[in-house]
C-alpha positions in Angstrom: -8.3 -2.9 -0.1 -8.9 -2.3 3.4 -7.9 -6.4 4.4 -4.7 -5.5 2.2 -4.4 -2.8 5.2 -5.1 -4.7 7.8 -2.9 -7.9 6.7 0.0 -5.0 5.9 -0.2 -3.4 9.3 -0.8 -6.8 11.4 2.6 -8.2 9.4 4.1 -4.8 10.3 3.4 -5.5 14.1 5.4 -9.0 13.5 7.7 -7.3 12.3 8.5 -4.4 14.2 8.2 -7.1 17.3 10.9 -8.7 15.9 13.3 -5.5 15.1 12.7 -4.5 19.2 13.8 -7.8 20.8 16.0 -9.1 18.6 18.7 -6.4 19.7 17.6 -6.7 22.6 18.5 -10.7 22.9 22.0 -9.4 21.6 22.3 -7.2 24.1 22.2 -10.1 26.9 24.6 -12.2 24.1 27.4 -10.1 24.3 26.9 -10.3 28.2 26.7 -13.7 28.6 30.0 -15.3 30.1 28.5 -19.0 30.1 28.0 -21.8 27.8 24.9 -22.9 28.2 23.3 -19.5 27.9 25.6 -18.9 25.0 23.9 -21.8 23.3 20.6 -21.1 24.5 20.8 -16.9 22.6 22.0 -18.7 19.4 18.8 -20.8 19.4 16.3 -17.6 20.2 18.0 -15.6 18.0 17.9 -18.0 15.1 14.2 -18.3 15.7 13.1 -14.7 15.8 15.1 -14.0 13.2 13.4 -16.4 11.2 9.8 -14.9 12.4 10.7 -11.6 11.5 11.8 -12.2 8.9 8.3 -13.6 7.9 6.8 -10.8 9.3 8.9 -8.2 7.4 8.2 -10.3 3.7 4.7 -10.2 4.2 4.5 -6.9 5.6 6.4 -5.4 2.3 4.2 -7.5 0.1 1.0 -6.4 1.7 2.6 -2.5 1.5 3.6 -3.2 -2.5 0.4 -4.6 -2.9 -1.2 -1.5 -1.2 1.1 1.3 -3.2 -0.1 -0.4 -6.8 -3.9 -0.2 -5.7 -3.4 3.4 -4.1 -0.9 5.3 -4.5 0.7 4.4 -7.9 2.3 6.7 -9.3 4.6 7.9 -6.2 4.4 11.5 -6.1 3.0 12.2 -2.7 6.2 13.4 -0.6 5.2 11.6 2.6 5.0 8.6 1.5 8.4 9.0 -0.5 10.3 9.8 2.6 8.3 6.7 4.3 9.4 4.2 1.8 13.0 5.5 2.1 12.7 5.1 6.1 11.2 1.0 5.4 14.1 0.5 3.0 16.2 1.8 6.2 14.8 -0.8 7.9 14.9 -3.3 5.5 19.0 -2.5 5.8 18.6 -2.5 9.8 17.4 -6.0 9.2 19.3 -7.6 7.0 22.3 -6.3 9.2 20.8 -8.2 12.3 20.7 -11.1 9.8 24.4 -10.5 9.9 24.7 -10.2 13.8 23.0 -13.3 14.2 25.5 -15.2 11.9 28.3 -13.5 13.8 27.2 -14.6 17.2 26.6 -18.1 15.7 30.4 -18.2 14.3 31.8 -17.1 18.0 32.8 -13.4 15.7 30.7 -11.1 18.2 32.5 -7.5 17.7 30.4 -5.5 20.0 29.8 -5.0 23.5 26.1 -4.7 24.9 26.5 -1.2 25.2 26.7 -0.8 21.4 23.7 -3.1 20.9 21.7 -1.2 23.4 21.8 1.8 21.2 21.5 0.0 18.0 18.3 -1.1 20.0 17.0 2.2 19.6 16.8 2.7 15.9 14.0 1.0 14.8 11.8 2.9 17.4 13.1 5.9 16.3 12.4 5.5 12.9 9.1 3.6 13.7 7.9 7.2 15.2 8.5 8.7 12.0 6.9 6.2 10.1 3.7 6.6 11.8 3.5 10.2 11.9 4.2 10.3 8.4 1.3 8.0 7.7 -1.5 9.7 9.5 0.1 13.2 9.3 1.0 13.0 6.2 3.0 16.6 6.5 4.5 16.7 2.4 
Protein backbone atom coordinates (compact mmCIF):
# COMPACT_ATOMS: atom_id res chain seq x y z
CA UNK A 1 0.00 0.00 0.00
CA UNK A 2 2.62 2.38 0.63
CA UNK A 3 3.67 2.52 -3.54
CA UNK A 4 -0.31 3.01 -3.89
CA UNK A 5 0.77 6.32 -1.62
CA UNK A 6 3.47 7.18 -3.28
CA UNK A 7 2.06 6.84 -6.98
CA UNK A 8 -1.26 8.79 -5.45
CA UNK A 9 0.68 11.68 -4.02
CA UNK A 10 3.46 11.86 -7.02
CA UNK A 11 0.11 12.02 -9.57
CA UNK A 12 -1.27 14.58 -7.06
CA UNK A 13 1.93 16.84 -7.59
CA UNK A 14 1.03 16.52 -11.60
CA UNK A 15 -1.85 17.46 -10.81
CA UNK A 16 -1.82 20.24 -8.61
CA UNK A 17 1.11 21.60 -11.11
CA UNK A 18 -1.29 21.66 -13.53
CA UNK A 19 -4.28 23.46 -11.47
CA UNK A 20 -1.46 26.45 -10.57
CA UNK A 21 -0.26 27.30 -14.13
CA UNK A 22 -2.99 26.64 -16.03
CA UNK A 23 -4.84 29.86 -14.70
CA UNK A 24 -2.02 31.21 -14.68
CA UNK A 25 -1.41 30.83 -18.71
CA UNK A 26 -5.06 32.38 -18.79
CA UNK A 27 -4.21 35.06 -17.04
CA UNK A 28 -1.53 36.24 -19.76
CA UNK A 29 -4.48 34.97 -22.58
CA UNK A 30 -6.87 37.43 -21.68
CA UNK A 31 -3.94 39.94 -21.86
CA UNK A 32 -2.57 39.15 -24.93
CA UNK A 33 -3.49 41.69 -27.75
CA UNK A 34 -1.43 39.75 -30.53
CA UNK A 35 -1.90 36.91 -32.87
CA UNK A 36 0.80 35.02 -32.66
CA UNK A 37 0.84 34.80 -28.94
CA UNK A 38 -2.87 34.20 -29.11
CA UNK A 39 -2.04 31.06 -31.02
CA UNK A 40 0.93 30.23 -29.16
CA UNK A 41 -1.58 30.19 -25.29
CA UNK A 42 -4.07 27.98 -27.24
CA UNK A 43 -1.34 25.47 -27.98
CA UNK A 44 0.12 25.47 -24.10
CA UNK A 45 -3.07 25.45 -22.78
CA UNK A 46 -4.24 22.50 -24.80
CA UNK A 47 -1.16 20.65 -23.70
CA UNK A 48 -1.31 21.20 -19.96
CA UNK A 49 -4.63 20.60 -19.90
CA UNK A 50 -4.18 17.42 -21.39
CA UNK A 51 -1.20 16.59 -18.66
CA UNK A 52 -3.29 17.43 -15.92
CA UNK A 53 -5.63 15.98 -16.84
CA UNK A 54 -3.53 12.70 -16.64
CA UNK A 55 -2.23 13.62 -13.57
CA UNK A 56 -5.62 14.28 -11.91
CA UNK A 57 -7.06 10.46 -13.34
CA UNK A 58 -4.33 8.77 -11.94
CA UNK A 59 -4.12 10.69 -8.93
CA UNK A 60 -8.03 9.81 -8.10
CA UNK A 61 -7.41 6.25 -9.06
CA UNK A 62 -4.37 5.84 -6.87
CA UNK A 63 -6.66 7.76 -3.86
CA UNK A 64 -9.85 5.16 -4.72
CA UNK A 65 -7.55 2.56 -4.75
CA UNK A 66 -6.08 3.78 -1.35
CA UNK A 67 -9.78 4.48 0.38
CA UNK A 68 -10.79 0.61 -0.49
CA UNK A 69 -7.52 -0.76 1.10
CA UNK A 70 -7.71 1.75 4.16
CA UNK A 71 -10.23 3.52 4.89
CA UNK A 72 -13.41 1.63 3.67
CA UNK A 73 -16.01 2.22 5.19
CA UNK A 74 -15.88 6.31 5.25
CA UNK A 75 -16.64 7.30 8.59
CA UNK A 76 -13.59 9.16 9.61
CA UNK A 77 -14.68 13.04 9.43
CA UNK A 78 -11.43 14.36 7.96
CA UNK A 79 -11.23 12.45 5.33
CA UNK A 80 -15.06 13.10 4.51
CA UNK A 81 -14.54 16.76 4.30
CA UNK A 82 -11.18 15.96 2.18
CA UNK A 83 -12.95 14.04 -0.36
CA UNK A 84 -15.66 16.78 -0.65
CA UNK A 85 -12.71 19.48 -1.14
CA UNK A 86 -11.02 16.87 -4.25
CA UNK A 87 -14.47 16.64 -5.71
CA UNK A 88 -14.25 20.70 -5.48
CA UNK A 89 -11.37 20.39 -7.45
CA UNK A 90 -12.43 17.91 -9.64
CA UNK A 91 -15.32 20.79 -10.48
CA UNK A 92 -12.36 23.56 -10.59
CA UNK A 93 -10.99 21.40 -13.27
CA UNK A 94 -13.36 20.31 -15.39
CA UNK A 95 -14.30 24.19 -15.50
CA UNK A 96 -10.70 25.05 -16.81
CA UNK A 97 -11.55 22.27 -19.29
CA UNK A 98 -14.24 24.74 -20.14
CA UNK A 99 -11.90 27.93 -20.23
CA UNK A 100 -9.69 26.27 -22.38
CA UNK A 101 -12.45 25.55 -25.06
CA UNK A 102 -13.62 29.10 -24.68
CA UNK A 103 -10.31 30.66 -25.39
CA UNK A 104 -9.97 28.14 -28.36
CA UNK A 105 -13.53 29.40 -29.82
CA UNK A 106 -12.32 33.29 -29.56
CA UNK A 107 -15.54 33.29 -26.40
CA UNK A 108 -12.96 34.50 -23.59
CA UNK A 109 -15.49 36.30 -21.00
CA UNK A 110 -13.03 37.37 -18.39
CA UNK A 111 -10.41 39.73 -17.87
CA UNK A 112 -7.00 38.66 -16.27
CA UNK A 113 -7.99 40.19 -13.21
CA UNK A 114 -10.73 37.51 -12.69
CA UNK A 115 -8.34 34.71 -13.66
CA UNK A 116 -5.82 35.87 -11.26
CA UNK A 117 -8.09 35.17 -8.44
CA UNK A 118 -9.59 32.15 -9.82
CA UNK A 119 -5.78 31.38 -9.67
CA UNK A 120 -5.91 31.25 -6.13
CA UNK A 121 -8.41 28.51 -5.34
CA UNK A 122 -6.68 25.55 -5.79
CA UNK A 123 -3.93 26.75 -3.36
CA UNK A 124 -6.33 27.55 -1.01
CA UNK A 125 -8.02 24.44 -0.97
CA UNK A 126 -4.69 22.57 -1.45
CA UNK A 127 -3.78 24.04 2.27
CA UNK A 128 -6.74 22.48 3.55
CA UNK A 129 -6.28 19.31 1.98
CA UNK A 130 -2.94 18.83 3.52
CA UNK A 131 -3.73 19.81 6.94
CA UNK A 132 -6.54 17.65 6.89
CA UNK A 133 -4.44 14.72 5.96
CA UNK A 134 -1.67 14.88 8.46
CA UNK A 135 -3.82 16.72 11.15
CA UNK A 136 -6.48 14.89 10.76
CA UNK A 137 -8.63 17.34 13.20
CA UNK A 138 -12.36 15.25 12.95
Amino acid sequence: MLWIKALHIIFMVTWFAGLFYLPRLFVYHADCRDDPGHQRFLVMERKLYAIMTLGGLLATGFGLWLLAGWHWPLTEGWLQAKLALVAGLIGYHLYCGRLVRDFRAGNNRYSGRFYRWFNEVPALILIVVVILAVVRPF
